[in-house]
N, C-alpha and C positions, 0 to 999 in steps of 0.2 A: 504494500500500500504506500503511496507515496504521501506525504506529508509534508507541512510547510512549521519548522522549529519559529516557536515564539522567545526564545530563552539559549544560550550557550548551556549544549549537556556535552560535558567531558566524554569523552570516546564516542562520539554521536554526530556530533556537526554544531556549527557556529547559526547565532538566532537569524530570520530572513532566507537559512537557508534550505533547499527539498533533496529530502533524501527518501531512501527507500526503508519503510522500517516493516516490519511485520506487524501481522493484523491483530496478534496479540498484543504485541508490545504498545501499539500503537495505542488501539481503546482500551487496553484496562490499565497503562503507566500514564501516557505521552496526553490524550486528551483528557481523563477524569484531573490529572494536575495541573491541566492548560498550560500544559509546555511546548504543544503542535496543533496545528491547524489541517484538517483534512485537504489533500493541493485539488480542492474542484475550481471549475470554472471562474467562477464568483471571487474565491480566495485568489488564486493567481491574479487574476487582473488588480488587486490589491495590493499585492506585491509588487506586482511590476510597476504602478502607479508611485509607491511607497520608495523603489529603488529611482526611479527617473526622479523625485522631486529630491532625492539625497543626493544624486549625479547633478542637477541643475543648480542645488548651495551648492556644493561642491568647484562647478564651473566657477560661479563667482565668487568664492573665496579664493580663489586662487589667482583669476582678475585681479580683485582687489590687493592680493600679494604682491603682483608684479608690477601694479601702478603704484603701489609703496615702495620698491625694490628701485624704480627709475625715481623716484624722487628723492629716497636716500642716496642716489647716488652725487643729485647736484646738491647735497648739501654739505657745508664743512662745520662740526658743530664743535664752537668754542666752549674750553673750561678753563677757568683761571682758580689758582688753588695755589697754596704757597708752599713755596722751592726753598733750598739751600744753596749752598754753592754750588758751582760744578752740573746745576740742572738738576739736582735729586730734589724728588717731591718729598713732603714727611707724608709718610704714610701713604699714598698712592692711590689713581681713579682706578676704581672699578666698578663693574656692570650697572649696579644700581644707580650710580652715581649719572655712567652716560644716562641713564635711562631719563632720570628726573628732569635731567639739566635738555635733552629732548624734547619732553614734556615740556618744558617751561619757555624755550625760546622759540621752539618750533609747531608746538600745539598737536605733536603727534607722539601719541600712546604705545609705548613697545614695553611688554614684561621682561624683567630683567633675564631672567633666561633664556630668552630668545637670543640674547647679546653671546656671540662665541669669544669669550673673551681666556686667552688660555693663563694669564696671569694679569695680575695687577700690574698697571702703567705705573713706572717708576721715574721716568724720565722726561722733561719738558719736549718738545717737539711735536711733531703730527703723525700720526700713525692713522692706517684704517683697520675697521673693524669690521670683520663680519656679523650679519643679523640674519637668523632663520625666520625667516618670514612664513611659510610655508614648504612642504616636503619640496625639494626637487628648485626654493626660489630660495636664495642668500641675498640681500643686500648689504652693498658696501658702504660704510659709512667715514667719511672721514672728519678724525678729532684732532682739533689743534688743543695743545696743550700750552698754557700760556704762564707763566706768573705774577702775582698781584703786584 
């Protein structure tokens, strides 16, 4: 009997997806716990409705990635923080810090983690940083490092 999973069952199949299960399994585990959908007509077309409007976010989040992705790239985002001699920050920018100082000059919202930052900036100058925007989109950002 083919069935359509409402729920992730371990050794089974992932939710959304139709598998073949037997006619026992099916009605006396799978539907009295409303963990599958029987795959008739009516169902399928739900499904397939339910997957195209998660493929169409989908599309436009990913848009929306890569109109971010080209706009971080024209931007240079200044931080001033105070140095020592020789260029050494005390204490050093990181992620959170681009993030905010983004936020505040630029009016555009990135969670610190998105930021690949693989250590704290220690040294005055400009570097760029990568941002995971979305699977498969990196924007570049570049930070000038300044002193007060």
């Amino acid at each position: 009997m083919k069935v359509i999973l409402l729920a992730d069952i371990k050794g089974v199949g992932k939710k959304d997806q139709m598998i073949n299960a037997s006619d026992g399994y099916a009605r006396n585990y799978l539907f009295p716990k409303k963990l599958a959908l029987e795959a008739n007509k009516e169902n399928m077309l739900k499904l397939k409705a339910k997957q195209d409007g998660l493929e169409y976010k989908k599309n436009i989040e990913k848009q929306e990635a890569q109109n971010l992705a080209n706009k971080l790239e024209n931007i240079t985002l200044t931080i001033k923080v105070k140095a020592g001699e020789n260029g050494k920050i005390f204490g050093g920018v990181t992620a959170k810090e681009i993030a905010e100082n983004l936020k505040t000059q630029y009016q555009i919202e990135i969670d610190k983690k998105k930021i690949a930052l693989a250590e704290t900036i220690k040294m005055l100058g400009s570097k760029t940083v990568d941002i995971k925007l979305y699977e498969g989109i990196v924007g570049k950002l570049k930070v000038q490092i300044l002193a007060q």
